[in-house]
C-alpha positions as CSV (number, residue, x, y, z in Angstrom):
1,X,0.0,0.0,0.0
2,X,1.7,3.3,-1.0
3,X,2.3,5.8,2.1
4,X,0.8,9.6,1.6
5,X,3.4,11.6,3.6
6,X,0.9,15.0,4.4
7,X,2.3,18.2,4.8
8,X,2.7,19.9,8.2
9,X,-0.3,22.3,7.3
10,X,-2.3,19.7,6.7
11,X,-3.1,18.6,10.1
12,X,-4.1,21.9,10.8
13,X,-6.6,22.1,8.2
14,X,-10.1,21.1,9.9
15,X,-13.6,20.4,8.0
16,X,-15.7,23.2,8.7
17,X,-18.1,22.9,11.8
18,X,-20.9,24.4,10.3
19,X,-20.9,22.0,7.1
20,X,-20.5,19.0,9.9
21,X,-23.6,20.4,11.8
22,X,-25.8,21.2,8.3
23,X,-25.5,17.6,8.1
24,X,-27.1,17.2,11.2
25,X,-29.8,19.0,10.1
26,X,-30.8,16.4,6.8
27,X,-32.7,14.7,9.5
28,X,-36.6,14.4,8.3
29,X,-38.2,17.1,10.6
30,X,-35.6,19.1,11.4
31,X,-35.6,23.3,11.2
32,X,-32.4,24.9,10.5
33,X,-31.6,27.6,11.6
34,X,-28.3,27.3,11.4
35,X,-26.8,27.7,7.6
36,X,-25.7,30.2,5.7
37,X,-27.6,29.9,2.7
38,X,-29.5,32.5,1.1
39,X,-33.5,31.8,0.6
40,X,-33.4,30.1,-2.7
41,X,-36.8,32.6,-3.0
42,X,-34.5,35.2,-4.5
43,X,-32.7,33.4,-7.0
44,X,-33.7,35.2,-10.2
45,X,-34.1,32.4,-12.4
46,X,-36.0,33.9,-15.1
47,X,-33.3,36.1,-15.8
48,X,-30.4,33.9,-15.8
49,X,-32.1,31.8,-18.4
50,X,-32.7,34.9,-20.8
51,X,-28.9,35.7,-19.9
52,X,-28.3,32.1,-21.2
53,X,-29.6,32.3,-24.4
54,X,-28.5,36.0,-24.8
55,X,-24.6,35.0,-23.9
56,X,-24.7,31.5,-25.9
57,X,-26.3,33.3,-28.9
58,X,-24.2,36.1,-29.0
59,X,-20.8,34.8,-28.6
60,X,-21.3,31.3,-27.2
61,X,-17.5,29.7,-28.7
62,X,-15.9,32.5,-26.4
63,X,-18.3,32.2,-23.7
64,X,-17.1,28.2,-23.4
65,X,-13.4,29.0,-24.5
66,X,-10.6,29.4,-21.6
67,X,-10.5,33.0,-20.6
68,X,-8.5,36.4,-19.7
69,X,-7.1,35.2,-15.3
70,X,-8.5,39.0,-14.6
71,X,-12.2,38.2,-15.2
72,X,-13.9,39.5,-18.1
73,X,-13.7,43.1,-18.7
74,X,-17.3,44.4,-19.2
75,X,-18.3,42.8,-15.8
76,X,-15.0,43.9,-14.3
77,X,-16.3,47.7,-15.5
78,X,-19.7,47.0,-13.9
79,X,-18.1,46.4,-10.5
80,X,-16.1,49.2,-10.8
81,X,-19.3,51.5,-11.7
82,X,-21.5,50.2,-8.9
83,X,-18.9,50.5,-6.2
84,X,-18.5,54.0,-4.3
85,X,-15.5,55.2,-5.0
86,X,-13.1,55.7,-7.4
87,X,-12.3,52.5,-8.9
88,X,-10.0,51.4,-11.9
89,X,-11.6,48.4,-13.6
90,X,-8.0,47.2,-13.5
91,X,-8.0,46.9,-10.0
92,X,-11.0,44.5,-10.2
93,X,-9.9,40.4,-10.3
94,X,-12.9,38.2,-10.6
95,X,-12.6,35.4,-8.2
96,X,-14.4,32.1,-8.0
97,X,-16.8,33.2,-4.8
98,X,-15.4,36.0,-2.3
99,X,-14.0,32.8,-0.3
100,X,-11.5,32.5,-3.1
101,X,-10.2,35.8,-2.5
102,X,-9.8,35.4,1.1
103,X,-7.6,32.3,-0.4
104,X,-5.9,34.6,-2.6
105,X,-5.1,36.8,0.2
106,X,-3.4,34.4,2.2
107,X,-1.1,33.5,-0.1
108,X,0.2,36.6,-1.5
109,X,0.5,38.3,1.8
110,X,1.0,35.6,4.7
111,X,4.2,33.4,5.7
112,X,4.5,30.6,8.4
113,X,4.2,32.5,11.7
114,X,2.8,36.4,10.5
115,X,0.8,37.8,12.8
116,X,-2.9,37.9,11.4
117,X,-5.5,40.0,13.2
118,X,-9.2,39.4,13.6
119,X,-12.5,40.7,15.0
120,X,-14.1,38.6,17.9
121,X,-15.7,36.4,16.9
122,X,-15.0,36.5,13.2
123,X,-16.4,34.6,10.0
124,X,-15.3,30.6,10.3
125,X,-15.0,30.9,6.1
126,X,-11.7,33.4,6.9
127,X,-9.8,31.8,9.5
128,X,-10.2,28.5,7.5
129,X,-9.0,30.3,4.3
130,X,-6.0,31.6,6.6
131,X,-4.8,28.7,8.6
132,X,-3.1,26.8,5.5
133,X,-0.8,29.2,5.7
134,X,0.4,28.8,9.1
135,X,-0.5,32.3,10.3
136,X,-0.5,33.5,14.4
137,X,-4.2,34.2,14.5
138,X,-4.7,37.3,16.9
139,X,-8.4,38.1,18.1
140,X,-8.9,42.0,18.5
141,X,-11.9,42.9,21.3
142,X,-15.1,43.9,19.6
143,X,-18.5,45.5,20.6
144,X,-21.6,46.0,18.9
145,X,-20.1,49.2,16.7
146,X,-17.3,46.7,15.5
147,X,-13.6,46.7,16.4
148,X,-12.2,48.4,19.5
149,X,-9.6,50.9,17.8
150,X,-8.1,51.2,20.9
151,X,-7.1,47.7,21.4
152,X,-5.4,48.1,17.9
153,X,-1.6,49.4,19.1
154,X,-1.2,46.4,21.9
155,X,-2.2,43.7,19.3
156,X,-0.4,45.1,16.1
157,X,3.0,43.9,16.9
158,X,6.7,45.4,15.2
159,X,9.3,44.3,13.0
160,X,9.0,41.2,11.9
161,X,6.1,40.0,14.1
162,X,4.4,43.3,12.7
163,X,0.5,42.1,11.6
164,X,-0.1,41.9,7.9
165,X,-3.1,43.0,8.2
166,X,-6.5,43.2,9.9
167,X,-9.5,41.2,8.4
168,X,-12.9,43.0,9.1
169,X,-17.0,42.4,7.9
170,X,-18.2,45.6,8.8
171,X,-22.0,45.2,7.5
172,X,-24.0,42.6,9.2
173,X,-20.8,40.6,9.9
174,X,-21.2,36.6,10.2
175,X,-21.6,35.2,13.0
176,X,-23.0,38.4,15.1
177,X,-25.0,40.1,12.1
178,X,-23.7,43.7,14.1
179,X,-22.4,46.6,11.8
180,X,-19.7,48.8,11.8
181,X,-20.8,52.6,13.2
182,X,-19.9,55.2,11.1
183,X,-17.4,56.6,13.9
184,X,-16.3,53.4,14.5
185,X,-15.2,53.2,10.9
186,X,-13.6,56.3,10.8
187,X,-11.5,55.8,13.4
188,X,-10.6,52.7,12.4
189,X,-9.1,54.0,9.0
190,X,-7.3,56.6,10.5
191,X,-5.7,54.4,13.3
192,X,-4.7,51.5,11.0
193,X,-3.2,54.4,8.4
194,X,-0.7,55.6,11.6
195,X,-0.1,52.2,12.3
196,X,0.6,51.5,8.6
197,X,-2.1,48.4,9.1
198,X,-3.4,47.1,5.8
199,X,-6.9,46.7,6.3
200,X,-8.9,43.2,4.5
201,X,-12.9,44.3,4.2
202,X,-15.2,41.4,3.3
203,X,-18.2,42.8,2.3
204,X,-20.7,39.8,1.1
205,X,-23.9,41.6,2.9
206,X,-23.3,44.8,2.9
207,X,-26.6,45.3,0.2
208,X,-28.8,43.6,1.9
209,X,-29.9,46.4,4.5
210,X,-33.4,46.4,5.6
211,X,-34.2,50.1,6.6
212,X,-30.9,52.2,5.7
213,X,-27.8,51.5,4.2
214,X,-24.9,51.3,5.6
215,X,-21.7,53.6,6.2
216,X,-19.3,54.1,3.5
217,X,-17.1,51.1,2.9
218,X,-13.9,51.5,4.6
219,X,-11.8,51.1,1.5
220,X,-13.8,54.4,-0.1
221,X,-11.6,56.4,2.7
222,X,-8.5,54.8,2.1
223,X,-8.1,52.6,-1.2
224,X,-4.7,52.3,-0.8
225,X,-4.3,50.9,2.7
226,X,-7.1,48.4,1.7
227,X,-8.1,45.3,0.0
228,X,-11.7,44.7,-0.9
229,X,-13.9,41.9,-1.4
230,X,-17.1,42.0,-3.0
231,X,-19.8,38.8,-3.8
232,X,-23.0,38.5,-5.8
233,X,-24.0,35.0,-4.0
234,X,-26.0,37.0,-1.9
235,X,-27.6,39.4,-4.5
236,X,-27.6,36.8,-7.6
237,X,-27.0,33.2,-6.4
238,X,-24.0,31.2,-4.6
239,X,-24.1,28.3,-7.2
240,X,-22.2,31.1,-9.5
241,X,-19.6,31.2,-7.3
242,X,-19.0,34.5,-8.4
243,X,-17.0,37.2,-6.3
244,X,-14.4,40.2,-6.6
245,X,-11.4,41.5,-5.2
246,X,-10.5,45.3,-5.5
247,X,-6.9,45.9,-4.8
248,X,-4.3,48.4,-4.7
249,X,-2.1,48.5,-7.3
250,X,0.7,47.4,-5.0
251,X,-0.3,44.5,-4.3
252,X,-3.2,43.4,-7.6
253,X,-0.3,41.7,-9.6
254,X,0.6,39.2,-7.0
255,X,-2.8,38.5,-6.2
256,X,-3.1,37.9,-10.3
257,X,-0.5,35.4,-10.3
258,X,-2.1,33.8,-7.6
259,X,-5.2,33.1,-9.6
260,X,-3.4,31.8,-12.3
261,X,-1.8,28.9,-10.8
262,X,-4.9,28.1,-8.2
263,X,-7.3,27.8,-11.4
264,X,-6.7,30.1,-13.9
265,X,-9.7,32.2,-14.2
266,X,-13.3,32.0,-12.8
267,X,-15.9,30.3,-15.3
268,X,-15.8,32.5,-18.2
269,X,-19.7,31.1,-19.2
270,X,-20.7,32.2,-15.7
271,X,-19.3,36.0,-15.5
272,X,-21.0,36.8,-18.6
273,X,-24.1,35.3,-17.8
274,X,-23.7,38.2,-14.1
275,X,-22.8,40.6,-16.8
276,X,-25.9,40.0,-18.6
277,X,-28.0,40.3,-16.0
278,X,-26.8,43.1,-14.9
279,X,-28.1,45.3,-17.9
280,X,-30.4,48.0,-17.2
281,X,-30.3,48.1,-13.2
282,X,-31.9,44.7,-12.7
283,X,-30.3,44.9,-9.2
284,X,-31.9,48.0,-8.1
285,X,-34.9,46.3,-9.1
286,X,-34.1,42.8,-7.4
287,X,-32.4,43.7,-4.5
288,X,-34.7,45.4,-2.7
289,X,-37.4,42.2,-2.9
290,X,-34.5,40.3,-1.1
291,X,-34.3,43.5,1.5
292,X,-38.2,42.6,1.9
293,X,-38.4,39.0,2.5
294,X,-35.0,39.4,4.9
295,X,-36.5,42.0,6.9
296,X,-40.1,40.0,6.8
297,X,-38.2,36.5,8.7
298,X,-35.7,39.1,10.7
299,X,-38.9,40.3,12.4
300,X,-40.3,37.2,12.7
301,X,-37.3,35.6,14.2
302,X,-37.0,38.5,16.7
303,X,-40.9,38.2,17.6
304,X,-40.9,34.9,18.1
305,X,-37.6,35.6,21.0
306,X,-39.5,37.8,23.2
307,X,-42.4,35.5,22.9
308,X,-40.5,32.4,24.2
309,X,-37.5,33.0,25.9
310,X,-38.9,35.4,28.1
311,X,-37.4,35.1,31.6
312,X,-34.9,32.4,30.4
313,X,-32.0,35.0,30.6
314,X,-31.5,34.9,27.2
315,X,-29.8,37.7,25.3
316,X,-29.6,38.6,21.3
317,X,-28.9,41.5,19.3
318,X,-31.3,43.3,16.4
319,X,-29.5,43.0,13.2
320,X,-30.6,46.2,11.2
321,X,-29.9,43.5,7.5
322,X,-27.9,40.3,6.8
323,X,-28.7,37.0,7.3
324,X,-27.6,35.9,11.2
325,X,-28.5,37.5,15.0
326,X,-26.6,36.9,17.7
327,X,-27.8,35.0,20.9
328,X,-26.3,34.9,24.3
329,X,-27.5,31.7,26.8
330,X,-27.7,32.3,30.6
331,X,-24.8,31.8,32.7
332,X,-23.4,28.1,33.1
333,X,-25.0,27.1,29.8
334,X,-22.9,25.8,26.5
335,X,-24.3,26.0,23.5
336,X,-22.0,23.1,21.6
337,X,-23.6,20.7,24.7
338,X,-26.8,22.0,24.1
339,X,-27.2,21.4,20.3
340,X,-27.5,17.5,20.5
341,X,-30.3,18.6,22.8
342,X,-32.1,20.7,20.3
343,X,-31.8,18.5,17.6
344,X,-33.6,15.9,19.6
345,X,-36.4,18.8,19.9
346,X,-36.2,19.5,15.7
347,X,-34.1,22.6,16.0
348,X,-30.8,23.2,15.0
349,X,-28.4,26.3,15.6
350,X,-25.0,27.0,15.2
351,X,-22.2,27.3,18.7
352,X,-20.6,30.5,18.5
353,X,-17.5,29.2,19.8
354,X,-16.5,28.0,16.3
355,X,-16.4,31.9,15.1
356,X,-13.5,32.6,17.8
357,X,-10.0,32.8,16.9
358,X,-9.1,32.4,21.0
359,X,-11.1,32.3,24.0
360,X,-14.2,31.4,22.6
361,X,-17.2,32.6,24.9
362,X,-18.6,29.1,24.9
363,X,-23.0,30.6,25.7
364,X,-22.9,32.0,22.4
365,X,-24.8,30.8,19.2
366,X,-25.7,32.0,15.5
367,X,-29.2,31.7,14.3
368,X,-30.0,32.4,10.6
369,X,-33.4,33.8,9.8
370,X,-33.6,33.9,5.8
371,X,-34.7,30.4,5.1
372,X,-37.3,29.2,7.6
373,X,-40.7,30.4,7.2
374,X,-42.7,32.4,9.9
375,X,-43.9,29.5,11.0
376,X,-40.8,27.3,11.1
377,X,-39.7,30.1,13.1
378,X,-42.1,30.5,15.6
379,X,-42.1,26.4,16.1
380,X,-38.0,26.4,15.9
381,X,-37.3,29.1,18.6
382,X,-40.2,27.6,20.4
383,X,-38.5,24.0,20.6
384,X,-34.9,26.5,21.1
385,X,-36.7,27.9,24.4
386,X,-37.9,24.5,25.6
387,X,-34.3,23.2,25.2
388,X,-33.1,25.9,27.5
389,X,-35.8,25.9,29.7
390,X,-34.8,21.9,30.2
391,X,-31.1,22.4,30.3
392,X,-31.5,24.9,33.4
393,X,-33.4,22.4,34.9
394,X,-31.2,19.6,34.9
């Protein structure tokens, strides 16, 4: 039998938690309400099957042929029109899904041992994309404005244990669903510019707010001390895998080369298919049902928590868009012990102690409101409550 001698950063590498736990939730019965898929409601299929026809009609040999590693230009110029700021379509690399430019990231800019630094908690998807590369993972405090600035100058580090650079979700971040305040962000820019801290914003929700939109993106106030990354799984649909980085010019070429040799260019069929669709504002017409329905479950969700776990103890948070609220259990409960006792009630959630780069606060817990109905949520947070209500009992 042949030996498979793994390298050292293999062992490190770990399946995802929340994958391992959506497989939990297969079981006939169960409600979920612990992914991170979008509703599959606001998948505009109509319109990606006119895009079909339109892009195989059109030019269909070059839409199937091997492609340009930067993406394709016209959609490359769309991204740079809808963002808001200044952008240089030749800053713009398409990725396949925002998850491959967090890979991308990695690569070009960490070595075995850099200093890394995250929000607490921070998005699983990231610290997975990161720990191939051997990184010293550093967890900055956070509230519900975002990052504690203050806490930046103690955690940075200098010389060669200097951070490479801070990786931040500033609109209704997964796992917490909180958002950046517009003086939070400020100050954040500023600081990280005097520390010379390149900043890594991950934006997949930012358009998906339900009443206002959000602050500016941090990038728009400093393009050059930031990195960018954009996603239309959440706008268009995930089975694209479709995504964006916008980069300095610094840094954009190494980044390029990194694409090449991880695949060599994002589906070439797919990104004009997005560019397609895109024609004529169909975003600003779609969008805002997805803002609806969100906003719809998000109130439901929220509802049915001051319904049932009043007097339990029980803490959460009022995501103002997104996909995920935050939940705190009562003292001396654990939400990874509690989740086998859910699922034996037909509810499933996800343990926030996953979404912690060190000392996990082992009471938390995501819960994702965009693909249970109103009713699954009333009878899911329902079963949640019971299951607490039983675990302080014991």
């Amino acid at each position: 039998m042949t030996h498979w001698t793994l390298a050292a950063r293999a062992a490190k590498m770990n399946p995802s938690v929340i994958r391992e736990i959506l497989k939990v939730t297969e079981k006939p019965g169960i409600i979920s309400l612990a992914g991170g898929l979008p509703s599959p409601k606001t998948f505009p299929v109509d319109a990606f099957a006119k895009a079909c026809e339109v892009v195989l009609g059109h030019d269909g040999a070059s839409a199937l042929q091997y492609a340009a590693s930067e993406g394709y230009g016209p959609l490359r110029e769309a991204i740079a029109e809808q963002l808001p700021w200044d952008v240089d379509p030749a800053q713009v690399l398409i990725t396949t899904g925002s998850q491959q430019g967090l890979d991308l990231v990695a690569k070009v800019l960490i070595d075995t041992g850099s200093r890394v630094l995250v929000e607490t908690p921070t998005y699983l998807g990231a610290l997975q994309a990161f720990t191939p590369m051997e990184p010293q993972v550093a967890a900055v405090a956070s509230d519900d404005e975002g990052v504690v600035v203050d806490e930046l100058p103690a955690k940075v580090g200098s010389g060669a244990d200097k951070a490479r650079f801070l990786y931040v979700l500033p609109n209704f971040q997964n796992p917490t669903g909180r958002t950046m305040s517009e003086a939070r962000r400020a100050a954040l820019v500023e600081k990280a510019a005097a520390l010379d801290l390149p900043l890594i914003e991950d934006n997949p929700y930012g358009d998906l707010w339900f009443d206002n939109p959000p602050p500016r993106p941090l990038t728009a106030r400093n393009p050059e001390g930031c990195i960018y990354l954009g996603s239309f799984s959440k706008v268009l649909a995930p089975g694209l895998r479709l995504g964006y980085v916008v980069a300095p010019k610094a840094v954009f070429p190494k980044l390029l080369q990194a694409k090449q040799a991880a695949d060599l260019h994002t589906p070439g069929f797919n990104q004009r298919m997005v560019a397609e669709v895109l024609k004529g504002g169909f975003l600003d017409r779609h969008v805002p049902t997805i803002r609806a329905l969100y906003k719809q479950q998000r109130d439901a969700m929220l509802a049915a928590l001051e319904r049932e776990m009043a007097g339990l103890g029980v803490h959460w948070n009022s995501p103002q868009g997104g996909m995920f609220l935050w939940l705190r259990l009562p003292e001396g409960l654990d939400a990874t012990a509690l989740l086998p006792q859910a699922v034996e009630r037909n509810v499933a959630f996800v343990p926030g102690a996953a979404f912690y780069a060190d000392q996990a606060d082992p009471r938390t817990l995501r819960l994702s409101f965009v693909t249970a109905s109103a009713a699954q949520i009333d009878t899911g947070i329902a079963a949640l409550a019971a299951t607490i209500r039983a675990a302080q009992l014991a």
